[in-house]
C-alpha positions in Angstrom: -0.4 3.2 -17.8 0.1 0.1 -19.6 -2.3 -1.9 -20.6 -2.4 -5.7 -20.5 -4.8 -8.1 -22.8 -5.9 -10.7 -20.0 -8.9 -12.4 -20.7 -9.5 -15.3 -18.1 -12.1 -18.2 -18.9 -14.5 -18.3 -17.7 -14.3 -14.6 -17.8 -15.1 -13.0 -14.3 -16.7 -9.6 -13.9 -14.9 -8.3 -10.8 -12.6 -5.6 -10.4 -9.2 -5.7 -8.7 -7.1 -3.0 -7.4 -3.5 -4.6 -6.4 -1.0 -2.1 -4.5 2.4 -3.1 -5.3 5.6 -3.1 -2.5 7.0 -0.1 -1.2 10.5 0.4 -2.4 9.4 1.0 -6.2 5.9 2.4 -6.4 3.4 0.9 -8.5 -0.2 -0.1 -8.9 -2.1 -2.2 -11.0 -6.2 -2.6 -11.8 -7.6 -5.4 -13.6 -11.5 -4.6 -14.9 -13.1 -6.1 -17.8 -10.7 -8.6 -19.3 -7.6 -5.9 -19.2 -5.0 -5.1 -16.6 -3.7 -2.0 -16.3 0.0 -1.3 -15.1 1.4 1.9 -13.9 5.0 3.4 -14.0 7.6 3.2 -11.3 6.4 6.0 -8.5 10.2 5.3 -6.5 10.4 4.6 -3.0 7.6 5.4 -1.1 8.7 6.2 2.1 9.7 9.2 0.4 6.3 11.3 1.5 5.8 13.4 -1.6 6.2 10.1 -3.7 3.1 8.3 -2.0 1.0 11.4 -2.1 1.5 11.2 -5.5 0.8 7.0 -6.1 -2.5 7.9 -4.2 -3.6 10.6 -6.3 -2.7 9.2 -9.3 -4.6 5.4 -7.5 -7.6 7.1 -6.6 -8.0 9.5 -10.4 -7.5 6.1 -12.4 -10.6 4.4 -9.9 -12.1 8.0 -10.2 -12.0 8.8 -14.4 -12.8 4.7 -15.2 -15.4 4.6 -12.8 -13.9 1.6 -11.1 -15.0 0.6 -7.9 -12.7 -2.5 -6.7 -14.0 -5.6 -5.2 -10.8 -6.8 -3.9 -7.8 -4.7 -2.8 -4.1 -6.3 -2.5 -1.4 -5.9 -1.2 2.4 -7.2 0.2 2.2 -9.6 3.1 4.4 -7.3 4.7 2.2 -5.8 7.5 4.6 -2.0 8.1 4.2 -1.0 4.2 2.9 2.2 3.3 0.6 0.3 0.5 -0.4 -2.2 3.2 -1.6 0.4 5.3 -3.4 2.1 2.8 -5.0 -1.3 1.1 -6.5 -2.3 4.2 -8.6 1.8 4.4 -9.2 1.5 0.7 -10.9 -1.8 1.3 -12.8 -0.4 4.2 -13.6 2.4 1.8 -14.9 0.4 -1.0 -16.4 -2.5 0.9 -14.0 -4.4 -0.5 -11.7 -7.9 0.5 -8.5 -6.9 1.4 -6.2 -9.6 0.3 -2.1 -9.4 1.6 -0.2 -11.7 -1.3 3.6 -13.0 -0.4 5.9 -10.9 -2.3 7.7 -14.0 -3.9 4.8 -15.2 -5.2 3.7 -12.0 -6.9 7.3 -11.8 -8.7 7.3 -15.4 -10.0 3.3 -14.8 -11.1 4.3 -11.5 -12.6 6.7 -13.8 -15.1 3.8 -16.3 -15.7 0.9 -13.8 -16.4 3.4 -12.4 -19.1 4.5 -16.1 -20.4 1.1 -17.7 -19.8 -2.3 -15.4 -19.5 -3.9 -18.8 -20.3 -2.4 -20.2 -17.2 -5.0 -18.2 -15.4 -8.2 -20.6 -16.6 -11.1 -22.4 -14.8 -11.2 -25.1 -18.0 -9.4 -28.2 -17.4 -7.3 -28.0 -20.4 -5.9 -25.0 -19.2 -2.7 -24.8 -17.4 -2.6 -23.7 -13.9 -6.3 -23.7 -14.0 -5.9 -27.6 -14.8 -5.8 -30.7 -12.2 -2.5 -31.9 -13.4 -0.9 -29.0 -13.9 2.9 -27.7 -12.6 5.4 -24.6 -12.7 8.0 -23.9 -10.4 9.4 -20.8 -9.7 12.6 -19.1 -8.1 12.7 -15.1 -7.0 15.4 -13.7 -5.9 16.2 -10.0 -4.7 16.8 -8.1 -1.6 13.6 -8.2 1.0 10.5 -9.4 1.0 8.6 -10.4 4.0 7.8 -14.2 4.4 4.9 -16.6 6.0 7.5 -17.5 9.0 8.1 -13.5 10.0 11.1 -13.7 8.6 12.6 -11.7 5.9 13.4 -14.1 2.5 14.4 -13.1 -1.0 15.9 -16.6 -2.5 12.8 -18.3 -3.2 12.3 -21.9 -4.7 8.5 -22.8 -5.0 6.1 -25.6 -6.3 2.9 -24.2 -8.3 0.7 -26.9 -8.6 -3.1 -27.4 -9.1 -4.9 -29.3 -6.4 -8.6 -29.6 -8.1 -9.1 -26.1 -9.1 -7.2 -24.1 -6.5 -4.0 -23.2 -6.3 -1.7 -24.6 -4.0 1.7 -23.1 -3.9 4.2 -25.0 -1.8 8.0 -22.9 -0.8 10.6 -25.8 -1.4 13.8 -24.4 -1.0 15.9 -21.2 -0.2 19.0 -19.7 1.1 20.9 -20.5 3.9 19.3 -18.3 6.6 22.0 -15.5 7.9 21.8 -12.4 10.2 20.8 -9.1 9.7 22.3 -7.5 12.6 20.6 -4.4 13.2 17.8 -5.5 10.8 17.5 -2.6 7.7 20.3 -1.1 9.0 22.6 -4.1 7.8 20.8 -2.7 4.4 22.6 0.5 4.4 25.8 -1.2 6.2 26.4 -4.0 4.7 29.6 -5.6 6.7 27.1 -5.8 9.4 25.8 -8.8 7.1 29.5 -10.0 6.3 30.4 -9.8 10.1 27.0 -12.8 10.9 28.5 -14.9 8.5 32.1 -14.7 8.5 31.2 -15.5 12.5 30.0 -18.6 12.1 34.0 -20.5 10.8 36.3 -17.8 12.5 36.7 -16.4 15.7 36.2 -12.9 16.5 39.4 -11.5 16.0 39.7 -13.0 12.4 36.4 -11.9 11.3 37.6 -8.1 13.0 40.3 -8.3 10.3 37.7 -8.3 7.5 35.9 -5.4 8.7 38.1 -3.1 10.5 38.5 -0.5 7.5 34.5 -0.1 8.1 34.7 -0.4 12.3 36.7 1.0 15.1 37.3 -1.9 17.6 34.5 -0.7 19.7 32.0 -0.6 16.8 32.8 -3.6 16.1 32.5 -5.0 19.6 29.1 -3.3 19.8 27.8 -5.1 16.6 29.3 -8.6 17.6 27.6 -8.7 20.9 24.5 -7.2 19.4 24.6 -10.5 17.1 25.7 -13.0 19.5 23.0 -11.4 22.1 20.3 -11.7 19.2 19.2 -8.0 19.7 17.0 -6.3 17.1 19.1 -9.1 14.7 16.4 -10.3 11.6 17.4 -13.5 9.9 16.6 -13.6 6.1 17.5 -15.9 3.3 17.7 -12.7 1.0 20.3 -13.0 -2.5 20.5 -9.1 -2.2 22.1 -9.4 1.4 24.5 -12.4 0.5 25.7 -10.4 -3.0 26.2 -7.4 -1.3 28.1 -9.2 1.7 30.2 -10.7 -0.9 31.3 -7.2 -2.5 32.4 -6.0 0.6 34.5 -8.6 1.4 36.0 -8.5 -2.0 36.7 -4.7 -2.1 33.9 -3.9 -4.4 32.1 -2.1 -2.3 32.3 0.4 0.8 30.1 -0.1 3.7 27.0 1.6 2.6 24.7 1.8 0.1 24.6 5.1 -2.3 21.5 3.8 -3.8 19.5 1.1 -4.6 21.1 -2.6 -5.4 24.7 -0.3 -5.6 26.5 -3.3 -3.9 25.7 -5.9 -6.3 25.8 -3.2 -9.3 29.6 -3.2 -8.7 30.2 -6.8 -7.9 28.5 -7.4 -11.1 30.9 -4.9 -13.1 33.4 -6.1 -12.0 32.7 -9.8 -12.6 35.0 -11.5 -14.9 35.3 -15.8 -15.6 34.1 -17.6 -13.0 36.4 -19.9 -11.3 34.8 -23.7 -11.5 35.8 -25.5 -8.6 33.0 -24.4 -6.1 30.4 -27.3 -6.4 26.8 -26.5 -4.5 26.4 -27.4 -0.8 22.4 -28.4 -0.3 21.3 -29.5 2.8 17.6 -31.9 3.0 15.3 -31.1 6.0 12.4 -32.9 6.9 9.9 -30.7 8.7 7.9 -32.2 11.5 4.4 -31.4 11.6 5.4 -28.9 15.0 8.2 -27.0 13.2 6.2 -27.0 9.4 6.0 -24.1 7.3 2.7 -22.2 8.0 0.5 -21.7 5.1 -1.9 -18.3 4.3 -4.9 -18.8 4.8 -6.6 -18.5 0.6 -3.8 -18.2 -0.5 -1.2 -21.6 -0.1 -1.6 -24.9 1.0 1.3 -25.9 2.9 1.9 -29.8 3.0 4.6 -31.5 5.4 7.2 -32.2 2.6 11.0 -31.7 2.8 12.8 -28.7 1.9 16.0 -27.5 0.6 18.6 -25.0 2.1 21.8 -23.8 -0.4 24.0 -23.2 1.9 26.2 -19.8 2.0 28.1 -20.1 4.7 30.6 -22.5 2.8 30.9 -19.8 -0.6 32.1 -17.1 1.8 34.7 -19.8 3.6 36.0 -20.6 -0.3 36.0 -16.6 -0.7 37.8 -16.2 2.5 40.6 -19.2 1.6 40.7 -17.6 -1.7 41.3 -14.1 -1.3 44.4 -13.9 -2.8 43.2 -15.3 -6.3 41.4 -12.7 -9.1 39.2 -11.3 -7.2 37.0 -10.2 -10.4 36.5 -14.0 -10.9 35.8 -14.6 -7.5 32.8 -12.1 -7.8 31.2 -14.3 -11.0 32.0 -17.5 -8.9 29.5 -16.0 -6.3 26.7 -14.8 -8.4 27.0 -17.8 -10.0 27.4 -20.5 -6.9 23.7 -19.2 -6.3 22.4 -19.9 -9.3 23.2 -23.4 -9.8 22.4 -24.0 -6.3 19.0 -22.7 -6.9 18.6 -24.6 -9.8 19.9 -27.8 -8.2 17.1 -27.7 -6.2 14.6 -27.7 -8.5 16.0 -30.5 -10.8 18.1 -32.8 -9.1 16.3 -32.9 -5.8 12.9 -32.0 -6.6 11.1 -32.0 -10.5 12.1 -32.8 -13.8 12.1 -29.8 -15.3 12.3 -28.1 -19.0 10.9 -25.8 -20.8 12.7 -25.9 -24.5 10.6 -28.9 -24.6 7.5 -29.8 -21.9 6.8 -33.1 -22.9 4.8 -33.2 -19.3 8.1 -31.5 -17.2 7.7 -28.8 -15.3 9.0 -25.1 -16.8 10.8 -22.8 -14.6 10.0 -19.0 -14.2 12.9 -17.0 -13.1 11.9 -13.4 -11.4 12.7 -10.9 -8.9 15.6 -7.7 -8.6 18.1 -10.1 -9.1 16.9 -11.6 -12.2 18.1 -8.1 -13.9 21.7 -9.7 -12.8 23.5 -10.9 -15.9 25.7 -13.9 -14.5 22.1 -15.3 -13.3 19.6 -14.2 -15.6 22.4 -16.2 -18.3 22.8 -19.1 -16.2 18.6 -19.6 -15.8 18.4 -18.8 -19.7 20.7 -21.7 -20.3 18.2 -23.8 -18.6 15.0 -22.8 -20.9 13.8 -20.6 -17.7 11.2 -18.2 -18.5 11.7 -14.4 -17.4 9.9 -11.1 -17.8 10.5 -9.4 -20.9 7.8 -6.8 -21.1 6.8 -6.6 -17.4 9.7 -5.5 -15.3 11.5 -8.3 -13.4 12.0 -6.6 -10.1 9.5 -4.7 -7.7 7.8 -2.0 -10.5 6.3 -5.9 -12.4 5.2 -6.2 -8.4 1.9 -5.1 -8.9 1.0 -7.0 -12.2 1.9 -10.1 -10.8 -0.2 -9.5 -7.1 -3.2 -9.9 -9.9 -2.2 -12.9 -11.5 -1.8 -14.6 -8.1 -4.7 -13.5 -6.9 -6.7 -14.5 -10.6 -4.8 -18.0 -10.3 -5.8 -18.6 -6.9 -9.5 -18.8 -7.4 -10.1 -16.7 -5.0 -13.1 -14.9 -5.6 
């Protein structure tokens, strides 16, 4: 276990037991000023991998003689730790508190940056009534306050009084998982949504038929046009690994975790320049707003920010005959700076080389492992994880930080 330094003021004298996501095991405890991070358990659908997380859960509650007041989890309802939080806090007598997973990647990068940030005095940062951060997570799934699956994240932190109000402002384009999780494992099921919304269906066939007989293919088109089991996410994961396919990068399926975007990153070369960021405004209506979570945001009727996709894969498509290794860098980084554009030039002034009452940016998620990114966002003073990792074994670390933040308790 690792253990964390995090002394809140006012200090509180509760106990937290926080769960961590599913796809890379981990679990955190915060009790008496410390928090206490484990290791990466792997994936825990894998069935001897959660027996394990649970033994090794329950024998760190069990030797510190730690009984939690507050167990929490992923928002996403079908997790293995989910399920399990919500008999622990029966067990314990405990709150059972689901945290979006977004949120606990960009608070994983500010509990490492800024432990003060988690304060009750008004000097303090996020414990403060004028205080501000944004944040941007991106990676592959995470499961969203809409029901849908996101994973390129732009959010507003800010302080209303003393609680926490945390506002999404922007994301991807939304595209189509066709077959859900199995457009994880396949990823030209992804490249096929989006490719179909500029060609017809015989064009986009020529882009996948090395992965699809004509009757596959026909099966997965109609599936998509018909909207069956189809999921529609704003994921950087999904759009990446799209991207190497269609570049020739990658085959169509996924050896292990993140492989996809491992090779489009390798192969990556100088980006080409001539891609500028397409960023579509929408004004929600109060019908059609983004619902909040109830403790945990405070959604306001404000307008939002979509970086649109759908027009990098066109400039792949009419480019395919150009490096294809700088193509791949163009990609990774098209996302960045469209991220990025909509924090600054539609939304906040931000810094953080120097504050002088700007907002700083924290940069977190799988995806801020990626180089091209990660360099882009360190250009711009972003803060990211250095000790606590970046993707989902941080997850856990930063579930407490939100929670602490929040004023929950």
């Amino acid at each position: 276990m690792k253990t964390i330094d995090f002394k809140i003021s006012p200090p509180k004298n509760i106990s937290i037991l926080a769960l961590g996501p599913e796809s890379a095991g981990n679990f955190s405890v915060y009790d008496k000023g410390k928090i206490f991070l484990s290791g990466d358990f792997g994936d825990l659908l894998e069935e001897k991998n959660f027996a394990k997380f649970k033994k090794e859960v329950l024998g760190f509650l069990r030797k510190n003689k730690i009984k939690p007041k507050a167990i929490l989890t992923d928002l996403h309802p079908l997790y293995k730790t989910t399920v399990w939080g919500e008999e622990l806090a029966e067990k314990f007598s405990a709150q059972h508190i689901k945290i979006q997973h977004h949120l606990a990647h960009i608070f994983s990068a500010i509990g490492e940056k800024e432990p003060s940030a988690v304060s009750r005095q008004p000097s303090a940062s996020l414990g403060s009534k004028t205080s501000k951060r944004v944040g941007i997570a991106c990676d592959g799934t995470g499961y969203g306050l809409d029901g849908k699956i996101w994973g390129g994240e732009c959010f507003e932190l800010s302080a209303v009084g003393y609680q926490l109000s945390a506002e999404r402002i922007g994301h991807l384009e939304n595209q189509v998982l066709i077959g859900g999780d199995l457009a994880i494992k396949e990823p030209a099921r992804m490249l096929i949504s989006v490719l179909a919304k500029f060609l017809g269906k015989g064009d986009v066939y020529k882009f996948v038929k090395k992965h699809y007989t004509r009757n596959q293919f026909e099966l997965l088109y109609n599936q998509m046009k018909q909207g069956f089991n189809c999921q529609e996410t704003s994921s950087t994961g999904r759009v990446l690994d799209a991207v190497s396919v269609l570049l020739g990068f990658s085959g169509n399926e996924r050896k292990y975790k993140h492989e996809p975007i491992d090779l489009l990153e390798k192969n990556s070369a100088n980006p080409y320049r001539d891609l500028k960021p397409k960023i579509t405004e929408i004004t929600p209506t109060a019908k059609n707003a983004q619902k909040g979570h109830k403790n945990l945001l405070s959604p306001k009727i404000v307008s939002f920010f979509i970086l649109e996709t759908t027009p990098l894969f066109e400039y792949l498509v009419k480019n395919l005959n150009k490096d294809k290794q700088r193509l791949a860098a163009t990609a990774q980084l098209y996302l960045a700076e469209g991220l990025y554009q909509i924090i600054s030039d539609f939304q906040f002034p931000v810094s953080n080389k120097n504050m002088n009452g700007k907002c700083p940016i924290f940069f977190s998620g799988g995806l801020a492992n990626n180089k091209i990114m990660s360099d882009f966002f360190a250009s711009k003073g972003a803060i990211m994880n250095k000790k606590i990792p970046r993707g989902d074994a941080g997850l856990s670390f930063g579930q407490i930080v939100y929670y602490l933040s929040a004023n929950l308790h």
